[in-house]
N, C-alpha and C positions, 0 to 999 in steps of 0.2 A: 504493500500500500504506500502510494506517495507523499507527501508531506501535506498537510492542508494550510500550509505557509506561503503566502505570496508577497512578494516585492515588486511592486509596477513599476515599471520606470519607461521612458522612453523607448528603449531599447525593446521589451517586450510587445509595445503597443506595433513599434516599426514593424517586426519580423510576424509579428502572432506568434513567441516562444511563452511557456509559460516563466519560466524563472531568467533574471538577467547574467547567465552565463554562453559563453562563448566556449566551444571546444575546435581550437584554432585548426589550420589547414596545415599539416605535419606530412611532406613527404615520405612515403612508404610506411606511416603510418595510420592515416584520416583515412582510410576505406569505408566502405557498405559497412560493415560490420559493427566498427566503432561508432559510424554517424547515426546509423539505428539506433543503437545504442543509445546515443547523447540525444537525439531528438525523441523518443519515447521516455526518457528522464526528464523530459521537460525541458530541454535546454538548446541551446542554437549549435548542432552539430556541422563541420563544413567537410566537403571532402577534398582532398589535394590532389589536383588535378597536373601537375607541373612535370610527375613520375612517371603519369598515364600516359597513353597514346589518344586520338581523337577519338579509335572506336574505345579503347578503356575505358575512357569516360565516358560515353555514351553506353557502355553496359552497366557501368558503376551507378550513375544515375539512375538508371530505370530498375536497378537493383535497391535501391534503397527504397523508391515510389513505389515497389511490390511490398517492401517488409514494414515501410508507416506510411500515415496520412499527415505526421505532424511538419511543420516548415524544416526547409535544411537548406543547406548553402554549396557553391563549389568557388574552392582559392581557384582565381589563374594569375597566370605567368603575362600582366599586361603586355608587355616586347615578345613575348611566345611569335614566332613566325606565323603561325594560327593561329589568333588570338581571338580574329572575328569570327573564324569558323568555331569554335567552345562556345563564343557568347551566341551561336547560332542555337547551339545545342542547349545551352539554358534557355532562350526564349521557348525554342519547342517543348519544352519538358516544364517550362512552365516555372522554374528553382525559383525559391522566394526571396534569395541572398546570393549576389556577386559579390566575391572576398577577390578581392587583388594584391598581391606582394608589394609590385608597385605601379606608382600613380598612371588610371585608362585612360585614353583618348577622349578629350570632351565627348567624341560621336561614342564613343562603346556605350560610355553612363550614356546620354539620350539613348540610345536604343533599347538599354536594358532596362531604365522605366517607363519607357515605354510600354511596355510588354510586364511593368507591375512588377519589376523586380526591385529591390532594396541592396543599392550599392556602398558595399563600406571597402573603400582602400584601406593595408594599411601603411602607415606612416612610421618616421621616427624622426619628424622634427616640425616644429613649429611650422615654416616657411612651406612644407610639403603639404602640411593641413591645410594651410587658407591657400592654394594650387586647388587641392582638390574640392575645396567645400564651393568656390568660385565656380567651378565646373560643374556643379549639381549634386558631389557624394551627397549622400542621406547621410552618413556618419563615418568617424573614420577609428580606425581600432591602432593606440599605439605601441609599441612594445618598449619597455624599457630594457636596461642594461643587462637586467638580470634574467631576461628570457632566455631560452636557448638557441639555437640555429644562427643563421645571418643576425648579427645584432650590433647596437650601438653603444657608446657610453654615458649616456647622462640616464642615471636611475631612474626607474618609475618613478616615485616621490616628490623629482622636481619636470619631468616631463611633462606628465599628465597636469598636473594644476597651470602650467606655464600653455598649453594648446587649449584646454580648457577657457581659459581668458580668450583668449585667442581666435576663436572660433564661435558661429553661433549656431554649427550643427552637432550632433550629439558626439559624445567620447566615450568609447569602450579601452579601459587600460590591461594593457598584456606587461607580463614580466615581473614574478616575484608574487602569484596568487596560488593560494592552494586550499584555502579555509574560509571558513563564513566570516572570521574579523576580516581577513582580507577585504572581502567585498564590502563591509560594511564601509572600513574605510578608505575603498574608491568612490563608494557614493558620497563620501562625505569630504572627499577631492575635487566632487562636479563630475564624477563616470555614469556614464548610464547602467554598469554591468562592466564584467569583467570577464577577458580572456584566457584561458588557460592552455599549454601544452603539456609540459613534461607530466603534470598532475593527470590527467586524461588517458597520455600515453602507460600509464604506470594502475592500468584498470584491469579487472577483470575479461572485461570485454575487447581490451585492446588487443588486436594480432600479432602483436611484436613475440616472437619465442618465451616461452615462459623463464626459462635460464637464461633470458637477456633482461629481462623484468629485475629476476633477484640479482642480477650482476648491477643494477643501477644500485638498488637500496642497500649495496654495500657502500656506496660512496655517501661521503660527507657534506657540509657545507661551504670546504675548499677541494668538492672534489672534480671541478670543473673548471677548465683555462678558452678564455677566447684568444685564438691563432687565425692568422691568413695564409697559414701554411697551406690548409687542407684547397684553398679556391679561391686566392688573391684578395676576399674580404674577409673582416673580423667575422668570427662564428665558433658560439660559445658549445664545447662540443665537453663529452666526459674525459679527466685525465687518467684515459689509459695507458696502456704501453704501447701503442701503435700510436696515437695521436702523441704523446713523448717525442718517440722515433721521427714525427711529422717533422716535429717542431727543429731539430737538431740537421734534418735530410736537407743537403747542396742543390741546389737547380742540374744540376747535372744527373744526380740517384733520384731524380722526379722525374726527369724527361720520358723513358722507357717507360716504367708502370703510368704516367699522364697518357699514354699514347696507347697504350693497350686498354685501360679502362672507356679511352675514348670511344676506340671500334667495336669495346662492350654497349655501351653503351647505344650508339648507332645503331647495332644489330637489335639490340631489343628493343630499340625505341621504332622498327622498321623504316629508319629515317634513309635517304640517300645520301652520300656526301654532299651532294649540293645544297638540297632541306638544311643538313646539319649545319653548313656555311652559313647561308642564311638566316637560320636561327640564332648562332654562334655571334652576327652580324649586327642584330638587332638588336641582342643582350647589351652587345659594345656600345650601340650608340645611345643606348639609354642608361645602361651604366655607368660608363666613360673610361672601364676598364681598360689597361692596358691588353694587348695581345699574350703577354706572359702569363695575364690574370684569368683571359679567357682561355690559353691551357689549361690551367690548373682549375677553372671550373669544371671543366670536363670530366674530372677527378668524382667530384660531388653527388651523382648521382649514386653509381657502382659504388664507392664508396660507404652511401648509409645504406644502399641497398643489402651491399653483406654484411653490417652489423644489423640491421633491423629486421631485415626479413630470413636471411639466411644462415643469423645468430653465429655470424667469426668474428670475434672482437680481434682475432690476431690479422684481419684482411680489411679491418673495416671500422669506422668510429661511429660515436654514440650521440648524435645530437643531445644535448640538456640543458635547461635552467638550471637556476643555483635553487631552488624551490627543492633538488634532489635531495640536498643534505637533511631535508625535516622530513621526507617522506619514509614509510615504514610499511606499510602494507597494501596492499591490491582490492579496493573496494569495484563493483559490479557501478556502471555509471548513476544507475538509479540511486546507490548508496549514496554516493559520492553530493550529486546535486543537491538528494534531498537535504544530509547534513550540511552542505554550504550554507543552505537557505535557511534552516533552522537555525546554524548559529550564528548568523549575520542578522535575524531579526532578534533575536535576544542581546545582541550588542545595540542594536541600534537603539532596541524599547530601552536597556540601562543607559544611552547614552542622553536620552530624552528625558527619562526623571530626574537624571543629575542634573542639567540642565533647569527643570522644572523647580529640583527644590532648594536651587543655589539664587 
């Protein structure tokens, strides 16, 4: 039975979820599976399309639209070489939530509400939020320091309240959530709700190997280092002894394994060289990466592929927040939301009588 605790806020009314949590868009990890999951807990599940292929995602989607009827969402890749033919496929399928990495083309958002979809970029900086709120976003979701994957340096704490100001469409903060205080105190930051990964990834329900699950909750609160080793940006990953090895390896002992994970990659991705070029192409000019940098992207994929899905931490790294270090055990999603939401309204009601009888 689910919690008979609700929290309105913006972010619910936008999406139709019942609780204001986000379970972010986690390459090789956000599947059907998970997002069922998170969307029958009441919560805003997204799926990560960036790993998929056009038909992937197009089975993924309609995999999830058989197992709920509640709202869910798909991340893409705005510079994806195909980025209009995905947002083809959410219009057809109807997705209630376009999630973007980073900032669509005015025309994507017009077309996606169009068709009644709810676009939230996300961001990680001030100047990217009023870019996209300008352009039409519904809301943008931002990650602080302490998320996992691609990430930046200025902490949630002072991110979120600094675009909060800043903007006058809604804010979902990512990085550094794992518990009902958390969310209480993003709401009380100016968040509509709040984002989560690594907590999500670390579920009952999530697909990751279960020997990759308890290999997280071995690590601590310094048990994670952000590197641009692994893909020429910061990304705050687990410190194993492979990511170690990352950090210490010459551009020369990259070259070889960059270059074989590449035409891994390729091959599963059914890409041709030239897609891949072009792809590779459009990442550059939206990112500004150097050519070294888009090597070593190429890395990224194969990479969390064998630690997430194919559980070799000796072949492969652990994306994570620093959220890892408090984590302890593997709750089913529905566990998970309901307790958010339960202990975030009992912070909030004591935070309101102390208030009341000061």
């Amino acid at each position: 039975m689910s919690t008979l605790n609700r929290i309105s806020t913006p972010l619910t009314e936008l999406t139709g979820v019942e609780h204001p949590i986000v379970q972010t868009g986690m390459g090789w990890v956000a599947g059907p599976r998970l997002v069922t999951a998170t969307a029958e807990a009441g919560a805003l599940g997204i799926l990560a399309s960036a790993t998929m292929s056009l038909r992937e995602l197009e089975d993924a989607i309609t995999e999830v639209k058989s197992r709920t009827d509640k709202p869910f969402g798909v991340n893409l890749r705005a510079d994806a070489a195909d980025a209009e033919q995905r947002v083809n496929l959410l219009t057809k399928y109807e997705v209630k939530v376009a999630s973007f990495a980073l900032a669509p083309k005015p025309e994507l958002i017009s077309r996606l509400k169009e068709h009644g979809a709810v676009v939230i970029p996300s961001i990680g900086s001030v100047r990217h939020a009023e870019k996209v709120a300008a352009w039409g976003a519904d809301a943008v979701l931002i990650q602080g320091g302490e998320g996992g994957g691609h990430t930046g340096a200025i902490p949630t704490s002072l991110l979120l309240p600094t675009v909060a100001a800043a903007v006058d469409i809604p804010v979902i903060a990512a990085g550094g959530f794992f518990d009902g205080r958390g969310l209480a105190a993003a709401l009380a930051y100016g968040a509509v709700g709040i984002g989560m990964g690594t907590r999500f990834l670390l579920t009952s329900d999530s697909a990751v190997p279960e020997e990759i699950k308890r290999r997280y909750l071995e690590f601590g609160l310094d048990g994670t280092v952000v590197t641009a080793k692994a893909d020429g940006m910061p990304h705050r990953l687990l410190r194993t002894e492979f990511v170690q090895g990352l950090e210490g390896a010459g551009k020369l002992a990259q070259l070889l394994p960059t270059l074989r994970r590449t035409v891994q990659f390729k091959n599963m991705a059914g890409q041709s060289w030239l897609e891949l070029a072009r792809d590779g192409l459009a990442m550059k000019r939206s990112s500004g990466r150097s050519w070294n940098q888009m090597m070593l992207a190429a890395n990224t994929p194969m990479l969390l592929k064998a630690g997430l899905v194919d559980g070799d931490t000796e072949a492969g790294m652990l994306a994570s927040g620093q959220v890892v270090g408090v984590i302890d055990e593997l709750p089913s999603c529905r566990e998970l939301v309901d307790r958010i939401v339960d202990e975030a309204v009992v912070q909030l009601k004591a935070a309101a009588a102390t208030v009341r009888s000061a």
